[in-house]
N, C-alpha and C positions, 0 to 999 in steps of 0.2 A: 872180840868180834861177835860172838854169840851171843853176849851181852847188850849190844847193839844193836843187832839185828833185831832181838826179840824186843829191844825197845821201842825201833822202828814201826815194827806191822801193825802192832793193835793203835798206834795213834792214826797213821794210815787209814786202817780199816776204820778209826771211829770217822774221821774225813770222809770217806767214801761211803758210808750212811750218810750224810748230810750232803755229800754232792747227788746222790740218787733222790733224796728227797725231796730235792730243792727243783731237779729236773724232772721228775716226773708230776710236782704239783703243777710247775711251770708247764707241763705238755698238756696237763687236762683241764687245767685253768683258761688256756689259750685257745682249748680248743672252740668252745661256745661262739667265742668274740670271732673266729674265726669265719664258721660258719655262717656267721650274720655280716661278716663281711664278703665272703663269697654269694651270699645273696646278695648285697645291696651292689655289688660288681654285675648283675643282669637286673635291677633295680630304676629306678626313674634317675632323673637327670642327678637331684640334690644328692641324691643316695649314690650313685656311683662319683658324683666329687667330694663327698665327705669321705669315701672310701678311698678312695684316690690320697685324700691329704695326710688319713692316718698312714696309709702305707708306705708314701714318700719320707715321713718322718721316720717313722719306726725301720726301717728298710736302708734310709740312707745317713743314717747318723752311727758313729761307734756306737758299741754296748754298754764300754765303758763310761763313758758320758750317761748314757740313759739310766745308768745304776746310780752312779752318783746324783743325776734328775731328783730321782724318785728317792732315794735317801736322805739329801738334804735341801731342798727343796719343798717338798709335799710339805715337811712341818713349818714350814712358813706359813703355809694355809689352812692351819691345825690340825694334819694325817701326820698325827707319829708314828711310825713304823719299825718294828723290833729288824734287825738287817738282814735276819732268814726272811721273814716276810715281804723284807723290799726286795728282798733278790730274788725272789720266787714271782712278785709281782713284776717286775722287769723284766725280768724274763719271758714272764706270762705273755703281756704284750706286747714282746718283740717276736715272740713265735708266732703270736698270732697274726701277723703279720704275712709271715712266710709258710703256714700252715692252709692261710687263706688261695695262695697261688695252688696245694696240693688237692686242696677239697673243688675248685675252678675247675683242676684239668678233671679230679675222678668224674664230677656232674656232667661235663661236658662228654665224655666217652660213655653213655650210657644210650643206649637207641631212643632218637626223638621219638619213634614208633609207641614204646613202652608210655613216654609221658604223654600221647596224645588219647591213647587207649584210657588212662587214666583219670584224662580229662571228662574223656564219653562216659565215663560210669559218674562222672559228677562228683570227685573229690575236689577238693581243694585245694589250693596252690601249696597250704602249709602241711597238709598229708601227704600232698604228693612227693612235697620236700624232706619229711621227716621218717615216711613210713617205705617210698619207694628209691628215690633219687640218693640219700646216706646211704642206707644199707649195700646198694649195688654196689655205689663207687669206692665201697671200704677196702672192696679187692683191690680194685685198681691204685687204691692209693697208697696201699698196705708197705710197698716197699720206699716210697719216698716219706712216710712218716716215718719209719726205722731211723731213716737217715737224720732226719730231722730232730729224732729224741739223741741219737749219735752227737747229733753240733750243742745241741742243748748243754751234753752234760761236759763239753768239752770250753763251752763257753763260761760253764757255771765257774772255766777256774779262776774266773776273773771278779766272782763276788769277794773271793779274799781282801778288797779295797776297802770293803765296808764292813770289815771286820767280822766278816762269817768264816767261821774254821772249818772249810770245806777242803778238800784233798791237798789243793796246791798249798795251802795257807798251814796243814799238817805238815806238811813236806819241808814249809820254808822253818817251821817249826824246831822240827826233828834237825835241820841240818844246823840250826843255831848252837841246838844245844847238845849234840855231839861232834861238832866239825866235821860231820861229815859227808858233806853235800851231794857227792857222788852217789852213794849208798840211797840216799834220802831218794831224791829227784828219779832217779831210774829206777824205785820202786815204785816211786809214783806213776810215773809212765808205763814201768810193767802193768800197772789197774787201771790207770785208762783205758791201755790197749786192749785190757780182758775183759773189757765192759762193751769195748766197739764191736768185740769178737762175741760174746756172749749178745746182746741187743739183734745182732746181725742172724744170728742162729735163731734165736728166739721167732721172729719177724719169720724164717726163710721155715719153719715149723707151723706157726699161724697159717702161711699161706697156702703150702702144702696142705694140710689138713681143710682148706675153705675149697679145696682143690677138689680131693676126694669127696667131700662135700656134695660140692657142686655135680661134679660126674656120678655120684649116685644119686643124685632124683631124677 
């Protein structure tokens, strides 16, 4: 049993480096695209239907489809893609997708007051987007991106398809080649769950502190 065990963790843990990697490239990858989606959502007409069409797609289609998409696919069009990269890029923008609805609601809860003031000193639409409008709403958004890198890295256990040795794909590993599945699987699940728990701590630490922040100026 203890022979097992210890054979179990370190494959484990080498998986769960590569699910944390793949999910937090995929969070700051996504985030850019995101943002220019959340603009072109208050945008002119084209710009709010092109934004409209990526988010129908990306939003209303499995993930696993979108991964297989982008892996075998894309090289049809001459983008070979090593399958950490494609699942990091799958990823990428399918979050940005739903990172776009996060960064929507922080902009919009920010006092029109502030952006009109900012207006009269004569900035511009892209300062006032970049230097005033982000920073405010990063409080307000602060707990639904938690969540968000939360589904990320639970989604990620599904790049296993394309052949990325990411947690679940150790797990299906490990239970191969000691029979024993139980063992395997609900340690994997033990690390998910100490990563929802750990992310959620991390997030509720951040906020607190922008807290005390804020109340001392």
């Amino acid at each position: 049993m203890e022979k097992t065990v210890a054979h179990i963790w370190p494959a484990l843990l080498d998986g769960l480096t590569t699910t944390m990697t793949i999910s937090l490239a995929a969070l700051l990858l996504g985030a850019p695209l995101a943002l220019v989606l959340a603009a072109a959502g208050r945008g002119g007409r084209w710009a709010r239907t092109l934004a409209g069409v990526y988010l129908s797609f990306w939003r209303g289609t499995p993930i696993l489809v979108q991964l297989l998409i982008v892996f075998y696919i894309l090289p049809f069009l001459g983008l070979e893609l090593e399958p950490v990269f494609a699942a990091t890029v799958a990823l990428a923008l399918n979050t940005a997708a739903f990172q776009s609805d996060i960064y929507r609601a922080g902009l919009q809860a920010i006092p029109k007051g502030e952006i009109e003031a900012a207006k009269m000193l004569g900035l511009s639409p892209r300062k006032i987007f970049l230097h005033i409008e982000v920073p405010q709403a990063f409080r307000t958004m602060l707990p639904a991106l938690v969540g968000e890198m939360q589904a990320l890295v639970k989604n990620s256990s599904l790049v296993s398809v394309i052949a990325v040795t990411d947690l679940t794909r150790r797990a299906q590993q490990v239970a191969a080649s000691t029979f024993r599945p139980l063992e395997a699987y609900a340690s994997a699940l033990i690390l998910y769950v100490a990563i929802g728990v750990l992310l959620a701590g991390v997030g509720l630490l951040i906020e607190r502190r922008l807290s005390h922040r804020s109340d001392g100026q």
